[in-house]
N, C-alpha and C positions, 0 to 999 in steps of 0.2 A: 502568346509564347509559341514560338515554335515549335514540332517537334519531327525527331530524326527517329527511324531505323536504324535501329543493329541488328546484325546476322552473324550469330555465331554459336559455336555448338558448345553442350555443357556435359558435364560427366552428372550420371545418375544413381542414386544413392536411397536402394529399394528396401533395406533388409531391416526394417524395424516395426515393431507393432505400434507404437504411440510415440509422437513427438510431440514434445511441450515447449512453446515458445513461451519465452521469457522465465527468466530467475531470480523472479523477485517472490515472497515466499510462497504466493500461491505457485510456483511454479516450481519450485524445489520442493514442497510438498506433494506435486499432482504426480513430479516425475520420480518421487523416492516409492509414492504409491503403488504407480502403474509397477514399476521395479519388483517391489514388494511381491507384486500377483505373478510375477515371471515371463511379463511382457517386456522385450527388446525395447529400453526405451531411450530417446537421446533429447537432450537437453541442450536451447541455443540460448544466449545471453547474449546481447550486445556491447555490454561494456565487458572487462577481466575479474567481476566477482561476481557470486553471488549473494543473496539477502535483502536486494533495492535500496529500500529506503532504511531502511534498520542501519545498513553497511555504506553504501553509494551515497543513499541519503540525509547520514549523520543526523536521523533525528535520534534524541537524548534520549527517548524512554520508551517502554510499551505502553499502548494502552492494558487498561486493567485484565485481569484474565478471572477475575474472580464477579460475582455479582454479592458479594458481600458475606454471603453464608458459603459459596465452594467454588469451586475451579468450575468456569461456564466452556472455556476453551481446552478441549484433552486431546488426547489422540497424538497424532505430528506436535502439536501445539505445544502441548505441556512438555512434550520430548524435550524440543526445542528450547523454548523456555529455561528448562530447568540445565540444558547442559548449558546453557550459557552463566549460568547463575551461580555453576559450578568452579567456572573457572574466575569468576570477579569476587575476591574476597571482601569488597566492602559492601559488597549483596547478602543479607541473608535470607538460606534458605527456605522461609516459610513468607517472603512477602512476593504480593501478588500484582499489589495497585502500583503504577507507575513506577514501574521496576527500569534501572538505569540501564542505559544500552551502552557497553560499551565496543565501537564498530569493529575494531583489532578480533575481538574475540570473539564476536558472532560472525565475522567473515569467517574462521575456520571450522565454527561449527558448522556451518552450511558444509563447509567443504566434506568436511567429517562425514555427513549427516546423509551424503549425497555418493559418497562413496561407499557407505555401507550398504548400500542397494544395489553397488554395481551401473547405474547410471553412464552413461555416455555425454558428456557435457563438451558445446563448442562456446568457449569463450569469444569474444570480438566479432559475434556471426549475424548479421543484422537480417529479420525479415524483409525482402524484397516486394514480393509478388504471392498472389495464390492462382494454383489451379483449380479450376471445377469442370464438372461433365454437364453441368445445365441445368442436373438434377437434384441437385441438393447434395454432391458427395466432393470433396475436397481431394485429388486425385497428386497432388501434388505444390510444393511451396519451393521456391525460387529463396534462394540466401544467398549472401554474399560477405567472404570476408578475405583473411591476407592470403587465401589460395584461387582467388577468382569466386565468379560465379557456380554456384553450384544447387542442383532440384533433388531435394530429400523426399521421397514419398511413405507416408504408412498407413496402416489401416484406420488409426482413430489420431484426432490432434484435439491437444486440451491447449486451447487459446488462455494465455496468463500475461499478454503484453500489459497490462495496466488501460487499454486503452479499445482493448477487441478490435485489433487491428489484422491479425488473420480474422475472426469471423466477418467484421464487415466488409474486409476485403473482397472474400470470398460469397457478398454478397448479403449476409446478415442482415436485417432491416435495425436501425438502434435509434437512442436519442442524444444528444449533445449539449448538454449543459440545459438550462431555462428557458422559458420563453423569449426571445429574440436573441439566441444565440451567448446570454449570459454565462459567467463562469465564474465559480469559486476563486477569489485569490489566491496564487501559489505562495509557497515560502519557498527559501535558500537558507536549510540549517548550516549552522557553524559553530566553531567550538573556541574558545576563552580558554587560555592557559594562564599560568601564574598569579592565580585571584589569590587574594587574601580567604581564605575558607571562614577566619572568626568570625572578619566583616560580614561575609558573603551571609554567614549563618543568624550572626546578631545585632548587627545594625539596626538601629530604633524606627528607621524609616522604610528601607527596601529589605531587610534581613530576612532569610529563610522563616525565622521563629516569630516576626513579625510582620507578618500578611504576606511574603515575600515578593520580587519584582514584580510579578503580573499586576496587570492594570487592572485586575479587580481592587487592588490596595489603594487608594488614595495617597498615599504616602507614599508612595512608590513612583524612582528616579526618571521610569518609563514617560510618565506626565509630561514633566522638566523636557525631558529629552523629544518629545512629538512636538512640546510648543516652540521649542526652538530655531531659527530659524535657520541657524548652520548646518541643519541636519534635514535639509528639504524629505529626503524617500521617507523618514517617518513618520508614516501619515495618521498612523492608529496607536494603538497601545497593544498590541497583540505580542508576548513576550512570556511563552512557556520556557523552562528551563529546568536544569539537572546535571549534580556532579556526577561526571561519571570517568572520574578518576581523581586521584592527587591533587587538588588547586587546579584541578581541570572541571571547566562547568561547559552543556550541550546548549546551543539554543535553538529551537523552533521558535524564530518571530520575526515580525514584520511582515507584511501583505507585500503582493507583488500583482497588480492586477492586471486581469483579461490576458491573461496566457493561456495561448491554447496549445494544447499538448500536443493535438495533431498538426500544428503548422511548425516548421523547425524555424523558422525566422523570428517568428511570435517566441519560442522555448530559448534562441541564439539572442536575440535581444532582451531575456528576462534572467536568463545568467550572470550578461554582464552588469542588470543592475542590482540583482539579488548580492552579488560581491559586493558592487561600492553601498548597499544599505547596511550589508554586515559589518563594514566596516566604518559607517556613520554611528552603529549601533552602537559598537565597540569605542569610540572614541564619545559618543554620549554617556556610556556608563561609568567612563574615567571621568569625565567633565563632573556628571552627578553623584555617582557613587564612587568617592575614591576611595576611600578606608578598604573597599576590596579591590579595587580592578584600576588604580592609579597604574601599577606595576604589571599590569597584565597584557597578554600579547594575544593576539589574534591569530591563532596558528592554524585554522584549516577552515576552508570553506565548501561547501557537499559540492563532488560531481555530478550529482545528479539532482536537478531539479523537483520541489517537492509539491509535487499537482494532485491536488484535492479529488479533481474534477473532471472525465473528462466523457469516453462515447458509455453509454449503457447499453448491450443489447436487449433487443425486444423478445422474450422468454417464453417457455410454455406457460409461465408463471410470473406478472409482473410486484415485486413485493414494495409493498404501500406503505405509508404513514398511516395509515389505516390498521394495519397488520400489526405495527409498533405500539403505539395506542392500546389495542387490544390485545396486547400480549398474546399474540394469538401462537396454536400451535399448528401443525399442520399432517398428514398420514406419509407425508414424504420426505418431512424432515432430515435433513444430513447434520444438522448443528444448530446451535444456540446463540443468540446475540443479547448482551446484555448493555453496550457501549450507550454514550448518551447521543442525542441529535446535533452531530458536531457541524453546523451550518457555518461558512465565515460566508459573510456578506460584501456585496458588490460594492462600489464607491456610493453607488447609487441606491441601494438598498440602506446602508450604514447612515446615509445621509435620509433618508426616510425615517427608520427607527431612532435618527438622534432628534428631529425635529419633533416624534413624539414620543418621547424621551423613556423610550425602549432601549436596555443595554442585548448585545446579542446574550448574552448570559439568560436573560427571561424569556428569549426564542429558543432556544434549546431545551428541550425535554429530558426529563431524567426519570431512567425506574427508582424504584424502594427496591429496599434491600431484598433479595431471595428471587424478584422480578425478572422476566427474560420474554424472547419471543423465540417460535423458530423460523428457521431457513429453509424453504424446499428444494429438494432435488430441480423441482420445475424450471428454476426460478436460472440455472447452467445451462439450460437448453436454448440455445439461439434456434428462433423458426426458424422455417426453410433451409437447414441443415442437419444432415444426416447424421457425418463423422466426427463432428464440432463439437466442444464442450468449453463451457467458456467460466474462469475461477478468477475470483479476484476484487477489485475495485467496479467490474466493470459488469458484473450479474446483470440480469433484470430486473431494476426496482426505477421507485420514484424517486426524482431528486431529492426532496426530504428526506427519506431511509438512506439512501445511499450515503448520507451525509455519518451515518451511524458503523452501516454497512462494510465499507473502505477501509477498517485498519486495520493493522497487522493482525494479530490472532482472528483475527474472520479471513482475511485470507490463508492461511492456513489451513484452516478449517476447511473452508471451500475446497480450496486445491488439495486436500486429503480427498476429499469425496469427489473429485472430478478424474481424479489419476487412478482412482480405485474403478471406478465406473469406464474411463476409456479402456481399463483393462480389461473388464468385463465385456463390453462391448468386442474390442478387437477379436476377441475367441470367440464369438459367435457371427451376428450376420452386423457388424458393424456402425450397427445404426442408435446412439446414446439415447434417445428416443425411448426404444426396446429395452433397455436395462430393466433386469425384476428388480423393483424398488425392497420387497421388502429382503433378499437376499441382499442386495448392497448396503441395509442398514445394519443386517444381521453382522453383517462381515465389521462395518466397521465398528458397530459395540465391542464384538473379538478385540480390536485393535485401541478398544479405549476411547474410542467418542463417545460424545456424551448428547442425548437430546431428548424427546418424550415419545 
């Protein structure tokens, strides 16, 4: 490939204490945080909403926020959470597990949520470039959106792309999916209007009250539908799902594999088939399940790509399956994870455990009830940088925990304690490194976290 020179000059844009790239929740958490402490903070988002995946990504549910005996996820989280839960009446108030998302309404809570701090938010501003001084200090970031290029500098940045793309920009050392380059299959959620709700709920075979579609059910039209041969992209039986509205039901399912999130060709051609799988989906479930969804329409497919998997950076702290295991705790802990070991597996891996007739169901780990691990501080810290803090999907852990690590209420989580800490940070000598652990814990118990 070739490549060209440009020369041209950019306007600069110095006057903020912490910038947070990306708004997806860790990053509309790190940046209500930073806010909170009365650091000048601005917030860039590359698509027009805030929430990612919850919103962009139309997945149907949260994971749980409770570990069976209390709320594991507090602080931002439970905020969160619970205004959303406010405004959807067929939510009630006291439930925690797989609580329905509905995206209309968590797009404005964000918005809400983000404004009450006062925040500076740039819709459509995509990360470009980083600068550094050689030294391990991030001196500057290159964006671009419908006013040209333009270099935003501040004292601390909390990296929340999903994919640590300022930090390893800027040099960060990280890792990339498994050994030779492997990668979680992605999904492309989408949502099912005008189901039958009675069918959907009690039908003998795929019914909500009888095992419901997931291919854990044997009974379930999922089967039908992957053996089929008009429906080539359904390769699995991977089919979570969730009303989250009126005869309106969410789906997270179907695999989309080896997309990688850092190449937009690889993310540009898993779009286009994540659409025509949703709608093989959709036209499978009328074929097998008509009692609900003969009459049903396919009304929205997610903008945004839903990637499991993608860089982790290398941490002061890298958290292990080992950690998980031993419920371990830790002196530096910023929060709690109670999520189970959500692995999806390669073509190539799935084709291994079927030949020894392993469902990923018995790879995945699961706590008992009361059970949790913690999270450290450490664990945000990208080596070899100073002004960097990194929340989200993309911490320092093993692939096995990350598999845990990655959903929503843990990014919140994180991005609370990372926008709290760059705050900290920016009022002194800058470097997240230096943050007193145990005054960043103190502060955020004040604020309703929850950890040991």
């Amino acid at each position: 490939m070739q490549k060209a020179e440009f020369k041209m000059s950019m306007d600069i844009c110095d006057n903020y204490d912490v910038i947070v790239a990306g708004g997806g929740p860790a990053g509309c958490a790190a940046a209500a945080s930073a806010a909170r402490e009365g650091a000048k903070t601005l917030l860039i988002e590359a698509s027009y909403m805030l929430g990612g995946m919850g919103t962009g990504g139309l997945v149907p549910s949260w994971s749980p926020f409770s570990d069976n005996e209390k709320i594991i996820y507090r602080g931002m989280a439970e905020k969160i959470l619970n205004s959303a839960k406010a405004q959807s009446p067929h939510i009630m108030p006291q439930d925690l597990t797989w609580v329905p998302i509905d995206s209309e309404v968590l797009k404005r809570v964000y918005d809400d949520f983000i404004n009450e701090y006062g925040v500076d938010v740039l819709f459509g501003t995509q990360l470009c470039s980083v600068n550094t001084d050689g030294a391990g200090n991030v001196t500057g970031i290159l964006v671009s959106n419908k006013s040209g290029l333009k270099v935003y500098r501040a004292k601390v940045y909390a990296d929340c792309t999903g994919d640590a793309d300022l930090a390893a920009w800027a040099g960060a050392e990280f890792e990339h999916g498994g050994e030779n380059g492997t990668l979680m299959p992605a999904s492309l959620c989408f949502v099912i209007t005008n189901v039958d709700e009675y069918a959907y709920r009690y039908d003998h075979n795929s019914g909500l009250c009888f095992g419901t579609m997931q291919g854990t059910n044997p009974k379930s039209a999922i089967h039908a539908i992957a053996a089929d041969k008009d429906f080539p992209l359904v390769t699995d039986t991977h089919l979570c799902h969730q009303i989250i509205g009126p005869g309106t039901v969410g789906f997270n399912a179907g695999h989309i594999f080896s997309v990688d999130s850092t190449d937009p060709v690889s993310v540009s051609k898993a779009m286009m088939k994540g659409r025509e799988l949703a709608h093989q989906l959709h036209e499978g479930l009328k074929k097998y399940f008509p009692s609900a969804f003969s009459n049903s329409l396919l009304v929205n497919t997610a903008p945004l790509m839903g990637i499991r998997e993608g860089r982790r950076i290398k941490g002061d702290y890298t958290l292990t399956l080992e950690d998980y295991i031993g419920r371990r705790s830790f002196p530096d802990e910023i929060s709690r994870n109670c999520y189970y070991i959500d692995v999806h597996l390669t073509k190539e891996e799935t084709d291994a455990a079927r030949a020894q007739g392993i469902s990923r169901e018995q790879l995945n780990m699961r706590y008992k009830k009361g059970e949790s691990h913690g999270i450290p501080y450490r664990s945000l810290l990208p080596k070899g940088l100073t002004n960097v803090i990194v929340a989200g999907r993309s911490i320092s852990c093993d692939r096995k925990i990350q598999g845990s690590v990655r959903v929503m209420p843990n990014c919140l989580c994180t991005g609370e304690a990372a926008g709290l800490a760059a705050a900290i940070a920016a009022k002194n000598d800058r470097n997240v490194h230096n943050v007193d652990v145990d005054a960043l814990r103190s502060r955020l118990r004040e604020y309703g976290a929850y950890f040991l």
